[in-house]
Structure formats: structure tokens, C-alpha cells
C-alpha positions as CSV (number, residue, x, y, z in Angstrom):
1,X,0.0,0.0,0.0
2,X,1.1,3.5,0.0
3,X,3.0,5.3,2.5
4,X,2.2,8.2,4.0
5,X,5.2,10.4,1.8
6,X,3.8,8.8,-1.7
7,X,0.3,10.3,-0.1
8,X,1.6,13.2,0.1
9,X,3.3,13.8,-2.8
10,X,-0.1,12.3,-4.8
11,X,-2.0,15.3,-3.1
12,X,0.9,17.7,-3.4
13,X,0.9,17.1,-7.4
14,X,-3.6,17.3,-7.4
15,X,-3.4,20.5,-5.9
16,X,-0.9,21.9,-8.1
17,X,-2.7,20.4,-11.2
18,X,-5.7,21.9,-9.9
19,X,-4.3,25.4,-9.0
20,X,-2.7,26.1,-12.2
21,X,-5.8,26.9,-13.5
22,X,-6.8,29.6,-10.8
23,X,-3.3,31.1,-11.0
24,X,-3.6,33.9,-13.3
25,X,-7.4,35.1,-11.9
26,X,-5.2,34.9,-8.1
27,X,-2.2,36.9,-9.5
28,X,-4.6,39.2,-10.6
29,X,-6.7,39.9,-7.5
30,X,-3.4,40.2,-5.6
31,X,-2.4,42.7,-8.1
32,X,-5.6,44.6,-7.7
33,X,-5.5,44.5,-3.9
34,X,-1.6,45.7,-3.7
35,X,-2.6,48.8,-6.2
36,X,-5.8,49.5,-4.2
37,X,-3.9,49.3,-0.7
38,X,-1.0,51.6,-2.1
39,X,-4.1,53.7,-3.4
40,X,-5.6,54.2,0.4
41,X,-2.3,54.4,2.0
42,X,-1.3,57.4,0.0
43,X,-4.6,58.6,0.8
44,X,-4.0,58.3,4.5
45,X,-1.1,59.8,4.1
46,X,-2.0,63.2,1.9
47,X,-4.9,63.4,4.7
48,X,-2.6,63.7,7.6
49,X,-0.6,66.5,6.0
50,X,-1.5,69.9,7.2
51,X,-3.2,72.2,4.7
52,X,-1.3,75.1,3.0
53,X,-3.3,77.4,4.9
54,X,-2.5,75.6,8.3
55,X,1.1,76.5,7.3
56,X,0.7,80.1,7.9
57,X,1.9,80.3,11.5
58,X,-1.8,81.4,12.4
59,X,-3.3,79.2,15.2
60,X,-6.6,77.6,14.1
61,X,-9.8,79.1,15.9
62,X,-12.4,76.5,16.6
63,X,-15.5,77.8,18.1
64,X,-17.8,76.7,20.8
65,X,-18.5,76.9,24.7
66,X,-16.8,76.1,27.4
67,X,-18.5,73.3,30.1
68,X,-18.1,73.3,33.5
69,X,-18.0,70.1,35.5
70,X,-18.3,69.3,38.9
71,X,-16.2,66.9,40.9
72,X,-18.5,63.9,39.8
73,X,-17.4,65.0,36.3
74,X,-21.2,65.7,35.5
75,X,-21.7,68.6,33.5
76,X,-22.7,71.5,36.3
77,X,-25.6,72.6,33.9
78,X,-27.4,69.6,34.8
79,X,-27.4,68.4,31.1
80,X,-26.6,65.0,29.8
């Protein structure tokens, strides 16, 4: 009977025969992911850069209202 190496190689020789004809569409996905991931990561990256206008030494203003809290560290208005 067959050993357990001849086993293997029998299925290692099936799943190449087998995979050879899913190896182009796989090289292609991979291709499309690695373009799409360098796509977003460039992305990422432009995003985190500071706008030209940031660069003006001007500090940036955001408006809105200060809230007091007590020592529970509830808001002191009584709001949620």
C-alpha cells in the first residue's frame, strides 16, 4: 500500500494540477489589492498633511462653549 510520503506527494501534485488553473485570476486579484492598498495608503497619508493654509503660522480658531464640570465629572448645567 502506500506510504504516507507517496500520499503526500499524490495530493501535493492534485493541488498543483488543480491550481494552475486559478493562478492567473489569483495573480490578478493580488495585483488589484496591492494597487488598491497603495491607493488608500497614500490617501492616508496626503490626509494627515497639514493644509497650505494651516502652514501660515496662524493658530486655528475652533469655536464653541466652554463646560463646567463638577467633581463627579457631571456637566454643572445639569445636562446630559
Amino acid at each position: 500500500m502506500f506510504g504516507l510520503s507517496e500520499l503526500a506527494m499524490i495530493l501535493l501534485v492534485v493541488v498543483v494540477v488543480l491550481a494552475v488553473k486559478k493562478l492567473p485570476e489569483l495573480t490578478r486579484s493580488a495585483g488589484k489589492s496591492a494597487r488598491i492598498l497603495k491607493a488608500e495608503a497614500r490617501a492616508a497619508k496626503e490626509q494627515d498633511r497639514p493644509a497650505p493654509e494651516q502652514l501660515s503660522g496662524e493658530p486655528r480658531v475652533i469655536r464653541g462653549e466652554a463646560v463646567r464640570r463638577d467633581e463627579t465629572g457631571h456637566r454643572a448645567d445639569g445636562a446630559a
